[in-house]
N, C-alpha and C positions, 0 to 999 in steps of 0.2 A: 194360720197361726197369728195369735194378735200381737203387735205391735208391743205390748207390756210384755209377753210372753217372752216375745224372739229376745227383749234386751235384758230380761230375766237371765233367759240362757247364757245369754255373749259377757253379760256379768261374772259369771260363774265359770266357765271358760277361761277367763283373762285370771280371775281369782289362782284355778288350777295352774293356768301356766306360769304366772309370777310366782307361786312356790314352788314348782319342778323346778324353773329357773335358782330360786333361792335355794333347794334343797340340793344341785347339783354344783353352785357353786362352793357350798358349806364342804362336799363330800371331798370336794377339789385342793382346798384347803390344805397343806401340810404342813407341821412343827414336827421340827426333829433338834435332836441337844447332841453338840458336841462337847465333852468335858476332857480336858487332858493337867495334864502336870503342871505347865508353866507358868511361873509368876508373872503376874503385871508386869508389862514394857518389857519382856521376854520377845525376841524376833517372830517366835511363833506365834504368840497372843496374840502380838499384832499384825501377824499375817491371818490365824484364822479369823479373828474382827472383819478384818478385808474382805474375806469368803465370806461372811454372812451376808454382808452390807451387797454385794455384788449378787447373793442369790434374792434376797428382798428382790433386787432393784430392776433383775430379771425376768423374773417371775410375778412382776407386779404386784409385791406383796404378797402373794399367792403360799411362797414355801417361805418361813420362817427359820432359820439355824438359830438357836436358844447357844447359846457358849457359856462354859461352865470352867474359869481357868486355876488355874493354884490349886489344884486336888479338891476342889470342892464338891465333888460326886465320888472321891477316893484317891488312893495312891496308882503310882504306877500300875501296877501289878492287877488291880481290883481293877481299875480304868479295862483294860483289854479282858478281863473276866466277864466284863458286865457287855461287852462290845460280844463275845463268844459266844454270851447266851440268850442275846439279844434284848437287854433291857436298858442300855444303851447305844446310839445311830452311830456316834462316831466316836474317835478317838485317835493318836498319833504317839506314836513310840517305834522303837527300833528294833533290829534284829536280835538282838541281844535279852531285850524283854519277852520277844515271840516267840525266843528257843525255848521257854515255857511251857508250847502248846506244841510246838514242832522242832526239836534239837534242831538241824543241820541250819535253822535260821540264822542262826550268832554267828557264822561265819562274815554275814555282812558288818559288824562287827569285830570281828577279830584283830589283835594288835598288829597295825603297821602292815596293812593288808592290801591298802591303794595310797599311792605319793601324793595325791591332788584329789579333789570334788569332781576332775573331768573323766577320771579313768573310775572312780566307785558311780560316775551315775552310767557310764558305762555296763559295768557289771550289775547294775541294780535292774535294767533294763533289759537283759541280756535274756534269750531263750533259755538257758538255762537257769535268771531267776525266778522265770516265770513259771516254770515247770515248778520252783522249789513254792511260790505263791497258792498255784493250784494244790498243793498237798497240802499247806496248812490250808486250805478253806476246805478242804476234804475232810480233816480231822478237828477241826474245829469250829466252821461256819465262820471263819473269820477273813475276811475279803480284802485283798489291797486293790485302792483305787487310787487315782492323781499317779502323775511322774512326782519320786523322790524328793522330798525337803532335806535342805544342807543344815546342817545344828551345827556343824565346826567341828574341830579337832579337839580332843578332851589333855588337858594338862593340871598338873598335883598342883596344888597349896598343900601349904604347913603352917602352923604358927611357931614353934615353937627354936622350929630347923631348919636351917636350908639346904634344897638339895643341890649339889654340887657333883655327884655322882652317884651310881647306881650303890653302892655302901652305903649313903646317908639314909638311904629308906630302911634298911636293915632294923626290922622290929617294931617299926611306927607303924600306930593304928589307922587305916587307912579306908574312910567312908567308900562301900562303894555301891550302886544300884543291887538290886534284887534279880543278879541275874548269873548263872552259871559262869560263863566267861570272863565277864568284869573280875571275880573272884579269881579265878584260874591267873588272870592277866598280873593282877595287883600284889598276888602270892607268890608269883615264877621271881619279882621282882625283891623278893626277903621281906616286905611289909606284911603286915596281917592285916585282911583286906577285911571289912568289916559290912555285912550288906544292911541297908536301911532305907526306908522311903525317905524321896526326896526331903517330904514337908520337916522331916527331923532332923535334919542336918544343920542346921543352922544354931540350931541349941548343943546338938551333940560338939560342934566345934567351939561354942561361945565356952563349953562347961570343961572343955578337956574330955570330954567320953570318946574321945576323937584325936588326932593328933594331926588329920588332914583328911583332902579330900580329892576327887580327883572331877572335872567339866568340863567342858568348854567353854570358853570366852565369857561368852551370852549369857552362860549359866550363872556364872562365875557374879558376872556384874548386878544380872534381876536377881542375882540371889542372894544378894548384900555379902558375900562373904567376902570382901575384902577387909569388911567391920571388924573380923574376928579372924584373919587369917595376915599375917607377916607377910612370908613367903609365896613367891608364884615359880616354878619347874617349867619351862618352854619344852615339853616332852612331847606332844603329840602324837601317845601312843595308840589313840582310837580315834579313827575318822565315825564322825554320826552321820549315815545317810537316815533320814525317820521316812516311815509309811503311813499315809493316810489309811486309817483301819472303820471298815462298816461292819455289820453281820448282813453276811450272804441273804439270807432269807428275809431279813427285810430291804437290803438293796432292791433284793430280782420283785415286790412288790411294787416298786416306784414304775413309770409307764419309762417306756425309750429314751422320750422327750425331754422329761423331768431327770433321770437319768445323767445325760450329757448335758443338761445346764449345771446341774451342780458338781459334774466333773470338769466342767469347763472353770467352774467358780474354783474349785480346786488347783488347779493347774494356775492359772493366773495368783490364787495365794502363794505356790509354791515358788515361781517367779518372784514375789515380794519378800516372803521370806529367806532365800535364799542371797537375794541383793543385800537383805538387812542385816544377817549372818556374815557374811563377806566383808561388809562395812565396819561390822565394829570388830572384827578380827585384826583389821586395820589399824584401829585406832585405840582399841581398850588397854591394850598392854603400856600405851604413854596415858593413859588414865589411874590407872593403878599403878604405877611409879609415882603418879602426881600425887594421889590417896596415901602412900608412905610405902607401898609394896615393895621389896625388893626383889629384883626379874632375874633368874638364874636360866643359865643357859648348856646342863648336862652334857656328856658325850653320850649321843642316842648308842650311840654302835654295840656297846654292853648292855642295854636295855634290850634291843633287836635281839643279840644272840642269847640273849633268856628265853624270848621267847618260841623256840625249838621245843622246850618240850612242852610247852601250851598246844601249839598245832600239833604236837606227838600225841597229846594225851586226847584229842579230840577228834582227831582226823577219822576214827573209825566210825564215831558219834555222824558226823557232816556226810560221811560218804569217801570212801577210799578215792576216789579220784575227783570230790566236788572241786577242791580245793585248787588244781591244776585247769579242771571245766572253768572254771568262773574267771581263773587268774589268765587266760589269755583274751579278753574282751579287755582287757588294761593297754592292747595296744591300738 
């Protein structure tokens, strides 16, 4: 072989190998889009930011999380539709929104169901929510991954009312998510609960198609309605544990590897948002007094005993004994 020959071939050689090498890093490559609900400087926005930023910085660039915040890929509801059928990677919403796809989910949701964040991530964690996990991914392809995000304890605004007791709601229209329970909840209560994605709420209360609304903290604050809302109710009658949400079938394609760094990225979001959440639960209620709010302080105990026949009308829905299964991981 001549000397031109051999370096002919070693040419062509290194030619092949430098694009196998380029064609398998290309293949290696992942983008995936998370889009959820929450508006800018939402605890969550700026937790999931933090999960991209950390799977970048993991994966050497490698996997990309695209974030899509403020309903800009849909409203709640369409968000986990599009997570179901896999034409969106991620998503985060609550039990409440996922009793949608699987009823007995809204239980982790349900009024006045754990005292603190320590006893619902308990129950959120529990072999019996995992057993209730595996059913929706069985009927829907819809995957919970990460430990539990804390969104806070959900309380009313009003503009127009204060509430001072469980009578003052009697008859106010009363925003609430797109979600059986919420409805159930806001109705036991003599308001007429009114369901609506979130991105409308903020007109529906500037315009009166509303008379209040009901959120957490967090919500409450990225969601400017203190602009258009008087009143704030210290009710607390919905702790929000939220689920990080994939579709099944394109999870189980990612390799092992890949897999656990981006749950790993998860679980550290959840951590930051969870701290964030906590922090301004702390602090927003003397912000919104400062903003012109006036902070009322209800007697819960006629709110609680309404809700009897909320759990009455749904306990056969959840599972005749979930409700009992789930409530002893509270110790």
């Amino acid at each position: 072989m001549s000397l031109k020959t051999a370096k002919l071939i070693l040419f062509y050689f290194l030619s092949f190998a430098i694009l196998s090498v380029h064609s398998f890093s290309q293949e290696k490559k992942i983008e995936l889009k998370f889009g959820h609900y929450a508006p800018v400087g939402h605890n969550i926005t700026e937790a999931v930011n933090k999960v991209a930023d950390e799977i970048k910085k993991t994966s050497n660039g490698r996997i990309i999380l695209n974030v899509f915040p403020a309903s800009q890929l849909g409203n709640n509801r369409e968000l986990v539709e599009q997570v179901s059928n896999g034409s969106l990677d991620f998503s985060i919403d609550g039990g409440a929104m996922l009793a949608n796809w699987h009823k007995p989910m809204e239980i982790f949701e349900a009024p006045f169901f754990a005292d603190n964040w320590s006893q619902m991530t308990k129950i959120m964690t529990s072999r019996e929510a995992l057993n209730m996990y595996a059913e929706l991914e069985k009927k829907s392809n819809i995957k919970i991954v990460s430990s539990p995000w804390y969104n806070g304890v959900r309380h009313l605004t009003t503009k127009n009312k204060p509430i001072n007791s469980i009578e003052d709601l009697k008859s106010l229209k009363i925003r609430v998510p797109q979600a059986p329970i919420m409805i159930d909840t806001i109705s036991s209560l003599g308001a007429i609960a009114t369901p609506m994605p979130f991105t409308e709420v903020y007109l529906a209360l500037q315009t009166n198609a509303v008379d209040g609304q009901e959120n957490p903290l967090g919500t409450i604050n990225s969601g400017k309605f203190y602009e258009v809302q008087k009143y704030l109710a210290i009710t607390g009658h919905v702790m929000n544990g939220m689920f990080i949400l994939t579709n099944e079938k394109r999870w189980s394609k990612l390799s092992l590897a890949d897999q656990k760094l981006i749950l790993d990225a998860f679980n550290k979001g959840g951590v930051i948002n969870n701290d964030l959440a906590i922090k301004g639960e702390k602090e927003l209620i003397d912000k919104f007094k400062s903003l012109g709010m006036i902070v009322t302080y209800p007697n819960l105990q006629a709110f609680k005993n309404r809700m009897t026949e909320v759990y009455k009308k749904n306990t056969e829905k959840w599972g005749a004994d979930r409700y009992e299964s789930l409530s002893k991981y509270k110790n």
